[in-house]
Backbone as JSON Lines, residues from 0, in Angstrom:
{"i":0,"aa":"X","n":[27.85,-33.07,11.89],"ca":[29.09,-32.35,12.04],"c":[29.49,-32.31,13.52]}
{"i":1,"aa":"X","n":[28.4,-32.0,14.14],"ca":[28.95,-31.98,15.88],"c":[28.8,-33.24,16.61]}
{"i":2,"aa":"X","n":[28.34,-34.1,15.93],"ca":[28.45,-35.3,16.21],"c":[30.09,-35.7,15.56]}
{"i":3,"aa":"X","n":[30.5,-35.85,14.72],"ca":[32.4,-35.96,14.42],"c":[32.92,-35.34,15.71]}
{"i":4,"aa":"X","n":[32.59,-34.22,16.17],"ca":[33.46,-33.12,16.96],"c":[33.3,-34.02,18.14]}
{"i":5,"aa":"X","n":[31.99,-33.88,18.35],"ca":[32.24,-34.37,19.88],"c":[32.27,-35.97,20.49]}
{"i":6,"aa":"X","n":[31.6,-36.7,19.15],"ca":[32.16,-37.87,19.7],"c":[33.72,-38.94,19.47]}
{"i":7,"aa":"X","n":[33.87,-38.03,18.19],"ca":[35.07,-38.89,18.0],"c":[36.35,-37.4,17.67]}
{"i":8,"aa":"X","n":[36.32,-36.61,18.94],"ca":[37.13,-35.57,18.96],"c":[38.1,-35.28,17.97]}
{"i":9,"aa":"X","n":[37.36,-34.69,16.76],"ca":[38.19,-34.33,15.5],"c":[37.76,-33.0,15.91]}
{"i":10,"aa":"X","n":[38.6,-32.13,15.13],"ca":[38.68,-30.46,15.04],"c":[37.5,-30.49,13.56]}
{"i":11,"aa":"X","n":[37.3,-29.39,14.05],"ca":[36.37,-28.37,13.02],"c":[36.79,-28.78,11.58]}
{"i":12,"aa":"X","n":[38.46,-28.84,11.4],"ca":[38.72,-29.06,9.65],"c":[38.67,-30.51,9.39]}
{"i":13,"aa":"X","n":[39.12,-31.17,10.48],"ca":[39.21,-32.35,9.98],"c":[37.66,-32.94,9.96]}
{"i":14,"aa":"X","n":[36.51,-32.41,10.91],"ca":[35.45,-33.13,10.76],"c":[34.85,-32.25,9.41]}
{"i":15,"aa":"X","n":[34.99,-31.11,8.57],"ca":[34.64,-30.84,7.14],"c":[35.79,-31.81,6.41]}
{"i":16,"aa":"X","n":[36.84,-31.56,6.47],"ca":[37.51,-32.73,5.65],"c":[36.84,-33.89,5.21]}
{"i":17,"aa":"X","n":[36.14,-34.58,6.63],"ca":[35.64,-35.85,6.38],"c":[34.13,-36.06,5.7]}
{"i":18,"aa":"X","n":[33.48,-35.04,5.37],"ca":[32.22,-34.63,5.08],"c":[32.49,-33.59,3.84]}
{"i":19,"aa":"X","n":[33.57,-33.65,3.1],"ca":[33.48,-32.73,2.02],"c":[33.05,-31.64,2.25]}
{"i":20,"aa":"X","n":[33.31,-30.9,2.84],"ca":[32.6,-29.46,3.21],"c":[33.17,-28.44,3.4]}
{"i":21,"aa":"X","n":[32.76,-27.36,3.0],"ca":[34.19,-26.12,3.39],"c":[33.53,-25.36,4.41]}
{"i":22,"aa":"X","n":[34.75,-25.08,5.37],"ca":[34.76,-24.41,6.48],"c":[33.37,-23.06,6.11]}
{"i":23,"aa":"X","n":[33.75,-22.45,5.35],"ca":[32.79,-21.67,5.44],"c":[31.36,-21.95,5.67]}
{"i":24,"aa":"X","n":[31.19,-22.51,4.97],"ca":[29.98,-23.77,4.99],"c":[29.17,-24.17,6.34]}
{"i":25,"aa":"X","n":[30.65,-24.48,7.2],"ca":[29.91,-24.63,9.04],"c":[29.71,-23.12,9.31]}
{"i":26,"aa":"X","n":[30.54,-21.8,9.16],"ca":[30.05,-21.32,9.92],"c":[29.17,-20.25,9.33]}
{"i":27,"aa":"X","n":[28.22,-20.39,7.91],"ca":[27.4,-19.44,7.58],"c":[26.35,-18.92,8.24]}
{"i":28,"aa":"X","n":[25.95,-17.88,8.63],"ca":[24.99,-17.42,8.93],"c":[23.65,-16.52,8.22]}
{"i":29,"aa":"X","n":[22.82,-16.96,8.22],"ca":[22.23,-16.44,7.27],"c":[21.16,-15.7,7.64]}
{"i":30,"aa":"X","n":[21.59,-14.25,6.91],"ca":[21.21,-13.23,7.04],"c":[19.58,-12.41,6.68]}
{"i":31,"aa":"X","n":[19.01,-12.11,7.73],"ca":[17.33,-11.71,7.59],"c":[17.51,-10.67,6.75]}
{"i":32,"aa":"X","n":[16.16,-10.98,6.21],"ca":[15.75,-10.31,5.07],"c":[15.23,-8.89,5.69]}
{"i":33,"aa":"X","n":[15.03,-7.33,5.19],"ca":[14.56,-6.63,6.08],"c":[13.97,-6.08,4.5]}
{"i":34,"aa":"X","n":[12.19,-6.08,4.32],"ca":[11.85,-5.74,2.89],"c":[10.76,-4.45,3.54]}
{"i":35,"aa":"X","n":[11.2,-4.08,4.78],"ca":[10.11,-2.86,5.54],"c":[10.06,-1.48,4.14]}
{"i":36,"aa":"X","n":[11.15,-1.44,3.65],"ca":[11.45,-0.47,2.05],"c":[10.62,-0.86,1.23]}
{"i":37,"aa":"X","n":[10.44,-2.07,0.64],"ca":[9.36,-2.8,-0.74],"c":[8.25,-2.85,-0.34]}
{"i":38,"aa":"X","n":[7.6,-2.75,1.28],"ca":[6.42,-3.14,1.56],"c":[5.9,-1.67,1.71]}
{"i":39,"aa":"X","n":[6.4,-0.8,1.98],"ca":[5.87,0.58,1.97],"c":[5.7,0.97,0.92]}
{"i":40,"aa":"X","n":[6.4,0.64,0.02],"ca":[6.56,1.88,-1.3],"c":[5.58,0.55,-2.41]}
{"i":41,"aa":"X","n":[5.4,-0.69,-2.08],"ca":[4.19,-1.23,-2.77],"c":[2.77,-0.7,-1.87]}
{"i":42,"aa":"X","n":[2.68,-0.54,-0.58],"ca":[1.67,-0.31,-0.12],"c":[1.19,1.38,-0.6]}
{"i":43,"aa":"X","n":[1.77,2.31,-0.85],"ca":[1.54,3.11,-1.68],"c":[1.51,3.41,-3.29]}
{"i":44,"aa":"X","n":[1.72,2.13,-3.79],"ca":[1.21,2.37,-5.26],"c":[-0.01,1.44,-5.36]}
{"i":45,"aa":"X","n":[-0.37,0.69,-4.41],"ca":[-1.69,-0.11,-4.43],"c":[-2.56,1.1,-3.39]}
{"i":46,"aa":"X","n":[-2.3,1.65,-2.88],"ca":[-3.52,2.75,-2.27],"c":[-4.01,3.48,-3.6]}
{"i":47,"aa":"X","n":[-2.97,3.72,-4.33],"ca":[-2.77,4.93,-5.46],"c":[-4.02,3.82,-6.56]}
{"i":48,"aa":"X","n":[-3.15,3.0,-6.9],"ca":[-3.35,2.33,-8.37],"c":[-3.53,0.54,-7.79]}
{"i":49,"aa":"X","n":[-5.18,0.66,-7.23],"ca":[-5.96,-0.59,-6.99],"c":[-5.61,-1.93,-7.57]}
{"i":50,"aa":"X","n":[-6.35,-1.27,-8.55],"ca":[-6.56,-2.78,-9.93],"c":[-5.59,-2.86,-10.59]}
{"i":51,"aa":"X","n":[-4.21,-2.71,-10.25],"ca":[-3.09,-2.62,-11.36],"c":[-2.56,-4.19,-10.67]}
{"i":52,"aa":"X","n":[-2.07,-4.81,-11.42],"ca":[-1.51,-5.98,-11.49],"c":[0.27,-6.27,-10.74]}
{"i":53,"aa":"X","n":[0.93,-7.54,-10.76],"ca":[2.06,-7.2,-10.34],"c":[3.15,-6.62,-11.26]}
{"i":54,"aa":"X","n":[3.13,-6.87,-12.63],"ca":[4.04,-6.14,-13.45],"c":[3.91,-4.48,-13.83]}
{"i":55,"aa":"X","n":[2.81,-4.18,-13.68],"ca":[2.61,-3.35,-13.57],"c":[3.01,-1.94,-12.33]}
{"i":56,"aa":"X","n":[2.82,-2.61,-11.53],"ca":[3.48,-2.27,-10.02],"c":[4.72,-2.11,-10.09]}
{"i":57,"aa":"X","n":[5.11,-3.25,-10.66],"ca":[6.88,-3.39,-10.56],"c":[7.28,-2.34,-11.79]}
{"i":58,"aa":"X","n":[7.0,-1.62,-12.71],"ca":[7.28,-0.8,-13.58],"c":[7.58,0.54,-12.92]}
{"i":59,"aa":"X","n":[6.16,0.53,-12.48],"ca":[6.11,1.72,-11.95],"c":[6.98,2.1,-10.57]}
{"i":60,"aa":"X","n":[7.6,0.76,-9.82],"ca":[8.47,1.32,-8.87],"c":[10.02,1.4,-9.67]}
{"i":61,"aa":"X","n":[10.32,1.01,-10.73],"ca":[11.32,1.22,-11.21],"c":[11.27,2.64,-11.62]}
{"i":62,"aa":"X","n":[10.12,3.11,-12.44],"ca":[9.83,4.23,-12.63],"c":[10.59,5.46,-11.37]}
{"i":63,"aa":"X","n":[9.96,4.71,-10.81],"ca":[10.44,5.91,-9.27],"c":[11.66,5.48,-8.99]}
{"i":64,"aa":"X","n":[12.29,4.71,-9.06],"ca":[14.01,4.68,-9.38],"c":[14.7,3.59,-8.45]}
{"i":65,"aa":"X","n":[13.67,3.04,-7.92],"ca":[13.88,1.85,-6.85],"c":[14.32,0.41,-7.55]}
{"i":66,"aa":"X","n":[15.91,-0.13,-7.41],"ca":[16.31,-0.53,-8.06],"c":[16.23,-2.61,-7.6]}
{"i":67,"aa":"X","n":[15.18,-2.86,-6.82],"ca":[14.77,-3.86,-6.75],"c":[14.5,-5.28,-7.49]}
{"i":68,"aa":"X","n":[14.73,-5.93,-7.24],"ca":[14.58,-7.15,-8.82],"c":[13.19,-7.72,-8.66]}
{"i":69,"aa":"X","n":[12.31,-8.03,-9.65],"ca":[11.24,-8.68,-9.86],"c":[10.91,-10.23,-8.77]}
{"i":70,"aa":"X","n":[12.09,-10.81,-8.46],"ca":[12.33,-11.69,-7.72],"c":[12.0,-11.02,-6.45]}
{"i":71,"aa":"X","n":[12.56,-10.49,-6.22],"ca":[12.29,-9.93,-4.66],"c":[10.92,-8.82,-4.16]}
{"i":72,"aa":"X","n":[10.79,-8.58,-5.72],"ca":[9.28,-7.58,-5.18],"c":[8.53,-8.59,-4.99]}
{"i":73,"aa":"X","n":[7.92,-9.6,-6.42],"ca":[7.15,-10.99,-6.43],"c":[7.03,-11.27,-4.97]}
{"i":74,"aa":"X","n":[7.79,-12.08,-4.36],"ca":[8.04,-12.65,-2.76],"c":[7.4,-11.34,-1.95]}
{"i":75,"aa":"X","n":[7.64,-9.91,-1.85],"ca":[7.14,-9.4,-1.3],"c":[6.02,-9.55,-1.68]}
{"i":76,"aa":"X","n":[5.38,-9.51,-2.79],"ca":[3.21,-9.06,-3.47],"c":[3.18,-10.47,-2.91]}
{"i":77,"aa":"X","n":[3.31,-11.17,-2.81],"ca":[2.68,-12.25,-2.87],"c":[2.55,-12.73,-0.97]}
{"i":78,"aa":"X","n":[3.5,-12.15,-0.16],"ca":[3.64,-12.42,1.56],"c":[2.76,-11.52,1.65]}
{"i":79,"aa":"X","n":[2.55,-10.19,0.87],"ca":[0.9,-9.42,1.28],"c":[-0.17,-9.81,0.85]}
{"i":80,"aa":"X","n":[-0.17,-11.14,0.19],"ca":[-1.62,-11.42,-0.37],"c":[-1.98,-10.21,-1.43]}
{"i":81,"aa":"X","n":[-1.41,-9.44,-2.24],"ca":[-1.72,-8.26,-3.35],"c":[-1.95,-9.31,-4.69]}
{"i":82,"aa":"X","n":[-1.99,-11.02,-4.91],"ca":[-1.91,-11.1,-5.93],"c":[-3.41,-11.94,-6.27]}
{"i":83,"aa":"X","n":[-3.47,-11.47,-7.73],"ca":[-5.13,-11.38,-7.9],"c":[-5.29,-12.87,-8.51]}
């Protein structure tokens, strides 16, 4: 893309034009994850409840009303090494 721009001085639309691409596309930024919330509140139901598994875990934080998706706790148990 910055190769269009800068060597053969096309603008921003015309070098997505030429690359099928939508503007948005060049300028996404993508946004950090901040899971400091899922890693606390799993690190206290594994102090609590050891040997409990990951579905299990994940019940019980729904239980407590934390409205998190299985997708995103998973990725958390699993970046702590919690899975057996």
């Amino acid at each position: 893309m910055t190769h269009l721009m800068i060597d053969f001085k096309l603008s921003i639309n015309q070098a997505c034009l030429s690359l099928n691409l939508y503007k948005s596309t060049y300028y996404y930024k993508k946004k950090p994850k901040d899971d400091s919330a899922v890693i606390t509140a799993l690190n206290n139901l594994v102090d609590k409840h050891s040997r409990n598994g990951f579905w299990l875990l994940f019940h019980r934080l729904r239980k407590l009303g934390y409205s998190w998706n299985h997708k995103r706790v998973y990725r958390v148990y699993k970046m702590m090494g919690l899975n057996i």
